[in-house]
N, C-alpha and C positions, 0 to 999 in steps of 0.2 A: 243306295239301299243296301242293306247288310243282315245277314241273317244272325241269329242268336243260338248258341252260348257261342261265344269269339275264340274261346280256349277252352274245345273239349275235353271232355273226361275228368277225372281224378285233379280237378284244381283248386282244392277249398278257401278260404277267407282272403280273397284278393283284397292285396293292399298295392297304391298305384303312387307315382309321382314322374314331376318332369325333370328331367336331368341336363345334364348342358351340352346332350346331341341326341334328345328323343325322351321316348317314356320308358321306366321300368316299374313292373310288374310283381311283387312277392309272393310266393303261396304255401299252403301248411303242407307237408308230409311225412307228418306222425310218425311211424315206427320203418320208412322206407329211406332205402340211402343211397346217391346222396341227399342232402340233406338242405332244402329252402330252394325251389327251382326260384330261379330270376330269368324273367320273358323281358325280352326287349322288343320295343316299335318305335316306326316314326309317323304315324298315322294312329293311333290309339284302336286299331283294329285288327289286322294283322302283326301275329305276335310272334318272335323268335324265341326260341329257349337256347339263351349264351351261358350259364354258370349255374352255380349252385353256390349259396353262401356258406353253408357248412360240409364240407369237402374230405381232404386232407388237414383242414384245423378243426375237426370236431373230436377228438381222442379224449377231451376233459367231459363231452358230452354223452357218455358213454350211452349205446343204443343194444348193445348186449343185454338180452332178459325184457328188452322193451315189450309191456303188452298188447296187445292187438289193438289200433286206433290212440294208442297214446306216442311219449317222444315229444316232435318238434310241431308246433301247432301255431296261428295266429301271428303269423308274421308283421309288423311296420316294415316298412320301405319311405325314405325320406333323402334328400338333395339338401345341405346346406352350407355354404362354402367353401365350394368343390369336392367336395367329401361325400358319400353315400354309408349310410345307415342302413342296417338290419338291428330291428330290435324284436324278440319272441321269447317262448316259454317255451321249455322241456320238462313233458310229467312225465313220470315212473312212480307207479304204487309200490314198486317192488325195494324201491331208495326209504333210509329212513326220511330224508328230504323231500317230499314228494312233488314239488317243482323247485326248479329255477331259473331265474330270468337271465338274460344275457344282452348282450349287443355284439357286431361287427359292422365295420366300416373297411373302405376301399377309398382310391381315389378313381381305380378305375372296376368298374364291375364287371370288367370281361375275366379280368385275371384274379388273382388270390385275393381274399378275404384275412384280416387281421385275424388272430387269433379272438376267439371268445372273452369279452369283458365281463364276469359275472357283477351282477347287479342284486343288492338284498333288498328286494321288494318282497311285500308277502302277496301276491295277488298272480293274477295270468294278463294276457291281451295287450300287452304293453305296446303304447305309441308316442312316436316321438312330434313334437313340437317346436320351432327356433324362434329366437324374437330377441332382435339386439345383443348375439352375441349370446346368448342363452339359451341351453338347454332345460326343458321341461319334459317330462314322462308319466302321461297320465295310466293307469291299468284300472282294472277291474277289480273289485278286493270284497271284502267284510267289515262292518264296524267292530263294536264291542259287543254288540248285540247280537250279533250274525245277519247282522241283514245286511243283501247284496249293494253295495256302494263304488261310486269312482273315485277314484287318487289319486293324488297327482305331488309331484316332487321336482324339485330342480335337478342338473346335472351339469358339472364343471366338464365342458366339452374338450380339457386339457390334461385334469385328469381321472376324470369319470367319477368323482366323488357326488355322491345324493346330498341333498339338503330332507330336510324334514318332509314328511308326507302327509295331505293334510285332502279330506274330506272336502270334493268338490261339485258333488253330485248323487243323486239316489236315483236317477234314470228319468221314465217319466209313468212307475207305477205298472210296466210290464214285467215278468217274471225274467231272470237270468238278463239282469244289465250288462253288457260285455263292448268288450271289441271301441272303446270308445276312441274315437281321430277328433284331435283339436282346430282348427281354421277359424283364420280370421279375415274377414271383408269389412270393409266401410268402415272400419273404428270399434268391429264389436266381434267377440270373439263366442266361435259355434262347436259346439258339441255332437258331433255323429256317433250313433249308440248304435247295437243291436240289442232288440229285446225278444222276450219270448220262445226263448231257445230255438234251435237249430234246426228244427223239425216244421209242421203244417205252421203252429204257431209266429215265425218268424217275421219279422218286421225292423222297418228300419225307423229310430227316430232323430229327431235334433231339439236341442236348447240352447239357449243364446246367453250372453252376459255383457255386463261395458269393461269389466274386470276377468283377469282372466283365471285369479282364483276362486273366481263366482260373488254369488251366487247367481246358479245357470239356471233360467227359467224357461218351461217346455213350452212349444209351440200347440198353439191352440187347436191345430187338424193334425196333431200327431193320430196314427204316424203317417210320413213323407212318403214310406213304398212297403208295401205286405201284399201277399196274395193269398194272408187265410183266410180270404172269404173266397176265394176265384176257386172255386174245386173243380171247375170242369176248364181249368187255362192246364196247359201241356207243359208249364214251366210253375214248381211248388218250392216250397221252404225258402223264397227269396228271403235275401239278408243281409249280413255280414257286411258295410258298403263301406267304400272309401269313394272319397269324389277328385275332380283334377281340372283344372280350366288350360285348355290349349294357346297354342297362340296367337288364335284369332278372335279370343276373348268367349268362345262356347264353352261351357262346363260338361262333364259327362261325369255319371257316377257309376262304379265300377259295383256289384254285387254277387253272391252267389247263390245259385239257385241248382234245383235237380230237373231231371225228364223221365219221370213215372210211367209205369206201366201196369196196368190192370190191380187197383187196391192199394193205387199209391207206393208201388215197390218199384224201387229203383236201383240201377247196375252201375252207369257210368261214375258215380260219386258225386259231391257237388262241384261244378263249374262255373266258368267267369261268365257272365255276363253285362251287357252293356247299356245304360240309358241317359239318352242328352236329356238335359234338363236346363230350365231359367230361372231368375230370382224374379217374385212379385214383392215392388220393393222388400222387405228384411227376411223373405223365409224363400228356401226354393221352392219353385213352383213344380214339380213333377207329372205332365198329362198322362198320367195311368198304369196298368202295369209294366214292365218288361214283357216288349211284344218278340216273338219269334221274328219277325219280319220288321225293322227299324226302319223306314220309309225316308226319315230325313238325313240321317247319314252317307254321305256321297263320297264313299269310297270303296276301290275296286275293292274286292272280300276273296283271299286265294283261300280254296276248298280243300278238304281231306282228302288225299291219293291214297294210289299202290302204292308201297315200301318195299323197294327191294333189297334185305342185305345181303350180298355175294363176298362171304367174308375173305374168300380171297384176293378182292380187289380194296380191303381194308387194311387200314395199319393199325388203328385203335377203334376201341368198339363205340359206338355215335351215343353222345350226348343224352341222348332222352332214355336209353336204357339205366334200370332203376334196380335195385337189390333191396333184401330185408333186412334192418339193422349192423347190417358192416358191409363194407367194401366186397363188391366182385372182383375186387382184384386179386383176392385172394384167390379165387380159385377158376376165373375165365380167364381167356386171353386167345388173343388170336395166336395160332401159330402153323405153320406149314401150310398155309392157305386153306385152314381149317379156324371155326372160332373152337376153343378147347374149352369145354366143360368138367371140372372135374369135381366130386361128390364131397361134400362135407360130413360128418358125424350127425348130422341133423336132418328130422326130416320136415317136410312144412307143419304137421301139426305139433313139432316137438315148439312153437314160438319160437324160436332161437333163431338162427341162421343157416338156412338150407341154401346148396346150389341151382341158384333160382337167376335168370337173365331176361327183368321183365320190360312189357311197355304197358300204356297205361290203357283200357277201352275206350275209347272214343263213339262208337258207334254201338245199338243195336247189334246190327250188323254188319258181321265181319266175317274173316277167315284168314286164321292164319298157318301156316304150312312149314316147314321145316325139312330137310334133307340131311341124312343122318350118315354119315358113311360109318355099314356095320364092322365092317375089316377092320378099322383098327380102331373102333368104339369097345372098351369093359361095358359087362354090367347093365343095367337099364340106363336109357337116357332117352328122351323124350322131350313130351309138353306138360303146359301147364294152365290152368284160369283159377284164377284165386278170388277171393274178397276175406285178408284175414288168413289165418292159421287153421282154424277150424272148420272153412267152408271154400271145396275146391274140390275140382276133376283134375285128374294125369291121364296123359295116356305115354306109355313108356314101352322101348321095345329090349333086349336081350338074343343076342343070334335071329330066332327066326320064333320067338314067343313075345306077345303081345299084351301088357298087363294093362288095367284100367282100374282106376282108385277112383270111387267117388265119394266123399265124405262131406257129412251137416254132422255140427258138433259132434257127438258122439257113438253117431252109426254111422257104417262105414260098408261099403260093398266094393269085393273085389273081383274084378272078370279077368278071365283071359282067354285070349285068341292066338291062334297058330298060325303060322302063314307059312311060305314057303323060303326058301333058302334065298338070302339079296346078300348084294356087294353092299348094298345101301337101298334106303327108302324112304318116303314122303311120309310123314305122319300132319293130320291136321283136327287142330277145333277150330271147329265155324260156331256161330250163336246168329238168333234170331231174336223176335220179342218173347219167343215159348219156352226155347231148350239153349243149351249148347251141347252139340254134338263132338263127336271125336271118330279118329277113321283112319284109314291109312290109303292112297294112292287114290283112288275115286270110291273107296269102297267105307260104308259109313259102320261102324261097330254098335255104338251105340249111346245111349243120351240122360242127359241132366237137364232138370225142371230149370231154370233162367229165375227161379222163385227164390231156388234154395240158397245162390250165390247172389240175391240181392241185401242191399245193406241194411231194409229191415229186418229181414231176418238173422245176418251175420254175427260171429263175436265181436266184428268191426265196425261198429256205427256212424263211424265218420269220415271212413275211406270209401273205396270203391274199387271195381274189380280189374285186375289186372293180368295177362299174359304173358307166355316165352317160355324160352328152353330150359329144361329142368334135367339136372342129374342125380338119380335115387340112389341111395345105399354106398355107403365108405368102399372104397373102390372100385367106385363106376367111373368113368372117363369116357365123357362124349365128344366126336369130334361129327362137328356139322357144318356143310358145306355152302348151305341159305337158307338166310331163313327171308319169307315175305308174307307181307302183312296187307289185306286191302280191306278197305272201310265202307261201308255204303251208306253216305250220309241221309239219312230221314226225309221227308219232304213232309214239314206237319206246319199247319198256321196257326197264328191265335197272335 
């Protein structure tokens, strides 16, 4: 038994495959760097975050001026003769280009990622395909007409060169045909779509072919998995699916979906979830939604803890901390047994890149808390919850003054509080289903509606909300002593 979503928080359009010592994992993160988390398992449940595919070789993909919820999106993730594949889009409105497609591969995906292959596709969603030594790439595009269609082109796996791209699909009649994943079983090759955009509307479907440049014809009970009719199920917008057969011959299909809260507003972003499924002979058979509670899956499930970082017992800062469109290496680092914060020219709502050290919500609730040594801290330096540029609390401190920023687009309120004279001190936001609050030592300041920083209301539509250490205003320098993080994961059914 296994509970749902498998990989909380902020993890949109999971794309899966088996590799040759376990599964990996790909997921979108838009305008946050770095850039394509890659999760690894050897049980398709319990998932580790080893890498990122766009890292140190993203500088052609430049994420400077990125706007809120665009960037690096719609990851593939694919295994083909020892080699691993990333294939994805990068939008920027702000490029006279306003995507472009790319690839990397590795032989091993713990370590570096090739540099970026650009690829002239006109479309988004691109997935990779192998068969005899051949590459195929199907995306999502436009006809001549503008009507939404899939594509599909060969690829010389030697040296990346396209063949012609040619119309091999028009979905099955949902709005926003996307995201399509090729497979093939029994001699006949299947089509995985997402239709219906991203939102309540969401749905997963399939078509089948003997040929695998079609013509792909839809299954009769499309679609295979949607929850827009389930309005009162605790798990909405299911989607986006890639599927994977294990070694013991069971299929599971990977999907992402959200966890709402009162009116359908939701904080954590969308996340992975998990559902086994069978073939009745030629189509899958799927028994029902994605349940919270997966009954046939019989593997141990480790749960979200406390995080303690003492960054004095650190030499580099962990993995799963995340920055906005360029490197925190610019401006964190551990040092003196301190993690060192120091301020950029930017602030979070200028979109650019603020000195921001985040992790991603996971829970409802939570609380996170930070120690701030004021002695040899500049400036403000503090916390943070964001969803976006436009929508986000601080709480920041300066000597023995206490500032509090809460901003929705473009009103903005600001507090401040006094306290007494410290060496250092405890700043923290907690959040609930209602508010997120902000405080210092056990004492609560004061609070933001949990509405304002959900992503329907957000500049961000596609992310989700995230926390950490923030340093305000061009020569602030925070040095912080731990910060810790605990989760309290939900207990909800359906």
């Amino acid at each position: 038994m296994i509970r749902n979503p498998i990989i909380r928080g902020f993890n949109p359009d999971p794309s899966v495959c088996k590799g040759h010592d376990g599964y990996y994992l790909a997921v979108s993160s838009f305008e946050y760097y770095p850039a394509i988390p890659i999760y690894k398992s050897v049980d398709l449940i319990n998932w580790e975050l080893i890498n990122y595919a766009l890292s140190s070789n993203i500088d052609y993909l430049k994420l400077d001026n990125t706007p809120d919820s665009q960037g690096l999106f719609a990851p593939t993730i694919r295994f083909y003769n020892n080699r691993y594949y990333v294939i994805s889009t990068v939008l920027n409105t702000t490029k006279p280009r306003l995507t472009e497609n790319f690839l990397v591969y590795t032989e091993n995906p713990h370590k570096k990622w090739s540099k970026p292959v650009s690829l002239d596709i006109d479309g988004i969603d691109p997935s990779l395909y192998f068969e005899d030594g051949i590459g195929y790439i199907q995306y999502s595009s436009n006809d001549s007409n503008g009507i939404s269609c899939t594509m599909q082109c060969e690829i010389n796996l030697d040296t990346f060169e396209l063949g012609e791209s040619k119309i091999i699909s028009y979905g099955t009649g949902g709005r926003d045909a996307e995201a399509p994943h090729l497979f093939k079983k029994n001699g006949k090759y299947y089509l995985l779509m997402a239709e219906g955009g991203t939102r309540e509307g969401h749905m997963v479907t399939i078509l089948s072919s003997k040929n695998i440049w079609g013509p792909y014809l839809p299954y009769e009970n499309n679609p295979i998995l949607t929850h827009r009719d389930l309005s009162c199920h605790p798990f909405q917008n299911v989607g986006h699916a890639d599927i994977v057969k294990d070694d013991l011959g069971n299929w599971y299909m990977f999907a992402l979906g959200v966890r709402p809260k009162g009116m359908f507003k939701h904080n954590l972003g969308r996340e992975v979830m998990i559902k086994p499924f069978k073939w009745d002979n030629e189509w899958p058979e799927i028994d029902g939604p994605i349940n919270v509670i997966e009954k046939d899956i019989k593997v141990k499930q480790k749960r979200n803890n406390s995080i303690v970082y003492n960054w004095k017992e650190l030499n580099t800062i962990p993995i799963e901390f995340i920055s906005m469109r360029n490197s925190y290496n610019n401006y964190a680092n551990i040092k003196n047994n301190y993690l060192m914060l120091k301020a950029t020219p930017n602030k979070i709502s200028d979109a650019n890149e603020p000195a921001v050290l985040l992790l991603k919500q996971k829970e409802y609730n939570f609380i996170i808390n930070s120690t701030i040594n004021l002695s040899l801290s500049k400036g403000y330096n503090g916390l943070v919850v964001l969803n976006g540029s436009k929508n986000f609390i601080t709480i920041t401190i300066k000597d023995s003054n206490i500032e509090v920023v809460k901003r929705c687009y473009d009103l903005e309120v600001v507090e401040h509080y006094k306290v007494s004279n410290k060496d250092q001190i405890t700043l923290f936001i907690k959040g609930n289903e209602r508010d997120y609050i902000v405080g210092y030592e056990n004492q609560e300041l004061t609070k933001m509606s949990r509405e304002l920083l959900s992503t329907e209301l957000s500049e961000s539509p596609f992310t989700g909300v995230l926390f950490g250490n923030y340093s305000k205003d061009l020569g602030s320098v925070g040095y912080f002593e731990k910060t810790e993080v605990i989760f309290e994961e939900e207990n909800i059914e359906g």
